[in-house]
N, C-alpha and C positions, 0 to 999 in steps of 0.2 A: 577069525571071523565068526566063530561058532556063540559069543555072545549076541549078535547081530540076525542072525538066523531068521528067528522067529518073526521078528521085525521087518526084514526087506522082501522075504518069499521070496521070487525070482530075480528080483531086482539083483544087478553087480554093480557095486561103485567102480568107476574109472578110475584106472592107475595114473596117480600125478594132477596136478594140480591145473586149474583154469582160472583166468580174472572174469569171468561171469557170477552173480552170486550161486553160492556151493552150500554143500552138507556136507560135512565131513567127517567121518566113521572113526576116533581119535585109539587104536585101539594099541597106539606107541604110547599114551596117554596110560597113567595107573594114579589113582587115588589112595594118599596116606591119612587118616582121620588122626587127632591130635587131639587127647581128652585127660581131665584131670584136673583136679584143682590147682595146679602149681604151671597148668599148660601155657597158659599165656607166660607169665613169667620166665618159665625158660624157655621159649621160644623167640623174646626178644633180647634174651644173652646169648643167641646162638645163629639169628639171619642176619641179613644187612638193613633188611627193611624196619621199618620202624612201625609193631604191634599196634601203637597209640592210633595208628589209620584204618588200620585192618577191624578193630574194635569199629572203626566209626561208620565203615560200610565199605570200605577201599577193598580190593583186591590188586596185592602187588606179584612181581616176579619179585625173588628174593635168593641171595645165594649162602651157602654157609664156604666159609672161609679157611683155607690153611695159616696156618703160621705167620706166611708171607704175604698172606692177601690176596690169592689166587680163591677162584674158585674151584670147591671141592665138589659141591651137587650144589641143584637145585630146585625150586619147587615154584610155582602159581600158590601165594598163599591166601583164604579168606577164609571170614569168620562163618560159622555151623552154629546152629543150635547144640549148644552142649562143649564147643570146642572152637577145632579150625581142620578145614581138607588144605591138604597138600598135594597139588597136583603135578605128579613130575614121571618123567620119561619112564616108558617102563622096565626098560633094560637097565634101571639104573633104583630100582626100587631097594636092594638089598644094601648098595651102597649107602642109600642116603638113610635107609633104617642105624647102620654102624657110625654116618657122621653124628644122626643125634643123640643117640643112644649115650654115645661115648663119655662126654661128660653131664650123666642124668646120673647118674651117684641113686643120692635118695630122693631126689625129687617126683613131685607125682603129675609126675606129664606122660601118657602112655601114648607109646606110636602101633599102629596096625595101619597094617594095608587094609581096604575094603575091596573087593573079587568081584560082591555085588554091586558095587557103582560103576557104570560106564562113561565116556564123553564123547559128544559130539562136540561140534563146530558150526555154526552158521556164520559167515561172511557174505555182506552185501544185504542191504533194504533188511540190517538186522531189528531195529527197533518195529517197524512194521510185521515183521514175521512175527515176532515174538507178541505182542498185543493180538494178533490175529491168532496165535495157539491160546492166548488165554492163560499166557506167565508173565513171569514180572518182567518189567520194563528195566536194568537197574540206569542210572548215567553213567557216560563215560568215566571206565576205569573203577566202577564199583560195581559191586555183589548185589546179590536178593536172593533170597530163599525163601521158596512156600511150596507146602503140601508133596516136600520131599523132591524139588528141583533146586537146585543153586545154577544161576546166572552169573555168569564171571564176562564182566564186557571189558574189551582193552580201551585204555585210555586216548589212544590215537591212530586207532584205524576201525573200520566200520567192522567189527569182529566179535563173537563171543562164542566163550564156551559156556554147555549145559551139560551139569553133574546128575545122574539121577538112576537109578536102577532102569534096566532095559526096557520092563512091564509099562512103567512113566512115561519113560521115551518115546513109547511107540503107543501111546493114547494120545500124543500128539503127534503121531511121525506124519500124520497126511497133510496138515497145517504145516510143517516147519518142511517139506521137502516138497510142499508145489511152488513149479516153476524154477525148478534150483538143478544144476548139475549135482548127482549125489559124486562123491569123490573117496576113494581110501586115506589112509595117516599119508602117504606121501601128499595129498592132496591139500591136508592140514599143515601141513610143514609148508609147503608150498605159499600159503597165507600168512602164518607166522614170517617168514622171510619178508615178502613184503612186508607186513608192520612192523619191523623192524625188531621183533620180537624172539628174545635166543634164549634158550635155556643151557646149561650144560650135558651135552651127548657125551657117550662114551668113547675116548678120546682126546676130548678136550680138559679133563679133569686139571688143576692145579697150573691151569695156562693163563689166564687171565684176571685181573682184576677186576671188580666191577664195574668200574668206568669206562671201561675197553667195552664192557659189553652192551654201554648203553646205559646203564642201569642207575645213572646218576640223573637223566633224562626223565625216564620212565619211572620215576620214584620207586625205585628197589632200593635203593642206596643212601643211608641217613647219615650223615656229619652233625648230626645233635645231640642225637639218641646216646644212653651210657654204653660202658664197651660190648664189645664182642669177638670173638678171636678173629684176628685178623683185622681188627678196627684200625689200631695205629697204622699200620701201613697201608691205610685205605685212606686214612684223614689227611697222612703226610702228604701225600701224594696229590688230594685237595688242595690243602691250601699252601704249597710248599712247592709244590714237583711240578714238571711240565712230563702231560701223559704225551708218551709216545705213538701209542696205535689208536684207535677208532674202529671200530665196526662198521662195514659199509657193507652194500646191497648190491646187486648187480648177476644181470642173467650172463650166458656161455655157451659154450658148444666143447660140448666133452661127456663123459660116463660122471657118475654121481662122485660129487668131493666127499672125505670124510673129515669129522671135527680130528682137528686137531694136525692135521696136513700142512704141511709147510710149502706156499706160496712163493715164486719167485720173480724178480724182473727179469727182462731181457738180458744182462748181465748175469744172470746166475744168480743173483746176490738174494735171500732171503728176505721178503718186506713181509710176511706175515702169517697167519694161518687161518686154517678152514675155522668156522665155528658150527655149520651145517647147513646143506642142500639138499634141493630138492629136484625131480624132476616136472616137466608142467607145459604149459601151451604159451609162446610159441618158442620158448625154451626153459631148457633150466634154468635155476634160481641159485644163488647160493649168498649166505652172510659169512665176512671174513671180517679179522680183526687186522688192521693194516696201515704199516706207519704212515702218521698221519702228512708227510711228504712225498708217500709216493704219487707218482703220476704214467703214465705210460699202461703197456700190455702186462697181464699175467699169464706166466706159467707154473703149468702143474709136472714136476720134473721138466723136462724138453720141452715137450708139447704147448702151443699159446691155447688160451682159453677164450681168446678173443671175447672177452668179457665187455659188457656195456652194463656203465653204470645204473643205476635205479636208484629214483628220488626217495628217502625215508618222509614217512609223514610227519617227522618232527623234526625241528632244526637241534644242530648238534652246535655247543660252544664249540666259540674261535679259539685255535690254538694256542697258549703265552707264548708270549714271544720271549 
């Protein structure tokens, strides 16, 4: 919390997350900048997302891929003056520095984390807030940056994140936090889950494909674009395969799941795993990747979760039959 500080004075954000519009203190959030002249270039042989959007003002989730097509990290990517931020988990910043890294040879794409960017979150009456601080408006599912803020708004839920140094942040923090529950990362995650919105957490590493997570949906995931590791068995599986699991939403009554947790039915029988939760008002929250037949109760080991689903704000394709 100690970036924050200076910004809230007494203020505490609430632990966990509320459907009221919120602020959210992103401080599981870490900023990777991505500069050089070769950066876009390899940057589009190495996510799933396809550059040619991100250039145009898009901001996607994006994954970089194992072998097999599983996701290995991933990142919120848009364009910067000069480059692209990558915004991704921060417990996961060292990982995803060794996915790109790895095969950057000589190319002149240079990754650094930035310390001095922070993120928040505003969810709810976000276009209003954001005109009344006096930043950019961007449209759904695209970026804007001026005078040192980047606006990253999701494509299908009323949500965005602002990138920007603390100092920034809190020249507008009286506009962007009247009339808002302030909330901690649990509180962002919290929102994320509703939008149906996943990143890769620690645990979940090299479990899922990108369609499992959504991300065929939410334009993370290009079938046009030239390769990328991990493309063939992402394209087969397009236009070939019939995908097994889904990602689905849904609150419970239990202690927090972790990504990568193995889900069961009343049978014992394994239908799926955590991809990450939250806790929140007037339960927790959690997104799981889960076949797309099941139906009935979940359990976590023994225990039922008594889980009630939650409507994603986007519809998800019909399964082949």
């Amino acid at each position: 919390m100690s970036t924050w500080q200076a910004i809230l004075g007494d203020q505490q954000p609430s632990a966990g997350g509320v459907r009221q519009p919120a602020l959210a203190l992103c401080d599981h959030l870490a900023v990777i900048r991505v500069t050089g002249d070769e950066a876009g270039d390899y940057l589009q042989g190495q996510i799933t997302a396809d550059l040619k959007h991100i250039d145009e003002g898009a901001q996607r989730l994006a994954m970089h891929l194992s072998l097999k097509g599983r996701g290995l990290v991933s990142a919120r990517v848009a364009a910067m003056p000069g480059g692209y931020l990558l915004v991704v988990p921060q417990a996961r910043v060292d990982d995803t520095l060794r996915c790109f890294e790895k095969y950057k040879l000589r190319a002149k794409a240079d990754f650094q984390p930035d310390a001095e960017l922070a993120v928040a979150q505003l969810s709810g009456g976000v276009d209003g807030t954001l005109a009344e601080a006096g930043l950019p408006v961007p449209g759904a599912g695209q970026s804007a940056h001026r005078d040192g803020i980047t606006v990253l708004r999701y494509a299908h839920a009323d949500v965005a994140l602002l990138v920007a140094a603390p100092g920034l942040l809190g020249a507008h923090w009286q506009a962007l936090s009247a009339e808002r529950a302030l909330v901690d990362s649990n509180g962002a995650r919290f929102q994320d889950i509703l939008a149906g919105e996943a990143q890769v957490f620690s645990g979940g590493e090299d479990l899922f494909l990108p369609q499992v997570l959504n991300y065929d949906v939410l334009g993370g995931v290009s079938f046009k674009k030239g390769c990328y590791t991990g493309q063939e068995v992402v394209a087969r599986m397009h236009f070939k395969g019939k995908l097994k699991q889904r990602m689905r939403a849904f609150q419970y009554q239990g202690p927090p799941l972790q990504a990568g947790e193995s889900l069961r039915n009343a049978d014992g029988k394994a239908v799926g795993e955590v991809v990450d939760s939250a806790p929140g008002a007037p339960a927790p929250v959690a997104l799981a990747a889960l076949r797309v037949t099941h139906e009935g109760e979940l359990y976590h080991g023994d225990q039922p979760l008594h889980a009630e689903p939650l409507d994603l704000p986007y519809s998800l394709p019909q399964p082949k039959s």
